[in-house]
C-alpha positions in Angstrom: 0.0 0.0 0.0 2.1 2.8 -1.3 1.1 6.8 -0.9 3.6 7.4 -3.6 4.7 10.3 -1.1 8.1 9.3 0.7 8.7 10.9 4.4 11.7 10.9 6.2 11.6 7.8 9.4 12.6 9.7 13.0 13.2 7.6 15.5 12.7 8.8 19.2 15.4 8.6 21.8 12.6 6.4 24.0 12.4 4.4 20.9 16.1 3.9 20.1 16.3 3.0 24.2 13.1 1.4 24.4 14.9 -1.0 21.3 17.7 -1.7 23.3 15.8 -2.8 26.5 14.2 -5.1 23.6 17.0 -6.7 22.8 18.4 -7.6 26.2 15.1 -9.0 27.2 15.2 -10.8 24.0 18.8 -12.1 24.5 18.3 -13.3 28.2 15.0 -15.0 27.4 15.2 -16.4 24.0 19.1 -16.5 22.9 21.0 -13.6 20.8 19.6 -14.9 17.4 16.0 -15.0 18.6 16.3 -11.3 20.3 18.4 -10.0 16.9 16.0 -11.1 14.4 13.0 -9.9 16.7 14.6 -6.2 16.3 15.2 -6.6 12.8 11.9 -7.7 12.4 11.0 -4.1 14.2 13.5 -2.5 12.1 12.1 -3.8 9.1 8.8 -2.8 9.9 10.0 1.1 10.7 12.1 1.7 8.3 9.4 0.8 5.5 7.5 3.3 7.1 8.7 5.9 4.7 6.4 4.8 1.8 3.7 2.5 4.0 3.0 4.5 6.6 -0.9 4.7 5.6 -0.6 0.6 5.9 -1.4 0.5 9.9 -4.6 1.2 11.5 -4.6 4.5 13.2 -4.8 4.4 17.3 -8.4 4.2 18.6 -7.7 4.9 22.0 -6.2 7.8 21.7 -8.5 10.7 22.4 -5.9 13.5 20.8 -6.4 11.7 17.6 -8.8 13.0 15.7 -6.7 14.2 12.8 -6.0 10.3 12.3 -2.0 11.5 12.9 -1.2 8.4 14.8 -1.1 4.7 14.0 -0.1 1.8 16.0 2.0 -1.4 14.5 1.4 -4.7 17.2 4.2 -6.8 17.2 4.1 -9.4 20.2 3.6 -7.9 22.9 5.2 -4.5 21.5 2.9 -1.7 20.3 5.2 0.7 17.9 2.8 4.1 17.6 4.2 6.4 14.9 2.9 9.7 14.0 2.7 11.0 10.7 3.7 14.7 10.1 3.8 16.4 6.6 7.4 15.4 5.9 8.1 13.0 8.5 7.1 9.9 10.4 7.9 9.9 14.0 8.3 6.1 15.6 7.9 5.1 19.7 7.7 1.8 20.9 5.7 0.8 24.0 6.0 -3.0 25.5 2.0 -3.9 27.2 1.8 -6.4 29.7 0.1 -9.9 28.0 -2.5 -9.8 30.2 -3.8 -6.1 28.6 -4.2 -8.1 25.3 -6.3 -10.7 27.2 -8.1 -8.6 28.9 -9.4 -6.3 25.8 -10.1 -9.9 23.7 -12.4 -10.5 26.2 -14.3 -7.8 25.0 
């Protein structure tokens, strides 16, 4: 789903720490190749940001959102919200507790 529009990809400083915390989780839990593909995966997903960024729904939740500015990405139990800006997409990444996720599919 291309806009045919390219915009720059900004990373946050919580999101390039936030990404870091990821990856030691990752590593102590799963093994390094487990955490590393994980945050490539992320990275993956980000970076193509520049041309897709209409491809993720917008956030609900948010009340502030009624220009539709931000959009959420669900990876695990990650939520990456990025906000789209004339020239720019602006990237944070959240971790939710699993039992959030349960909690609203019981809904």
């Amino acid at each position: 789903m291309a806009t045919g529009e390219r915009k720059q990809v900004v990373l946050s400083a919580d999101f390039q720490n936030d990404i870091k915390s990821v990856f030691e989780y990752g590593k102590e839990t799963f093994g390094f190749n487990a955490a590393k593909t994980f945050v490539s995966e992320i990275y993956m997903l980000v970076w193509n940001l520049d041309y897709q960024y209409l491809m993720f729904p917008e956030v609900r939740f948010l009340s502030s959102n009624k220009s539709k500015k931000y959009r959420n990405i669900i990876l695990g139990s990650y939520l990456i919200i990025y906000r789209i800006e004339s020239e720019r997409v602006e990237c944070y990444v959240f971790s939710i507790p699993v039992n959030v996720f349960h909690e609203i599919s019981l809904k």
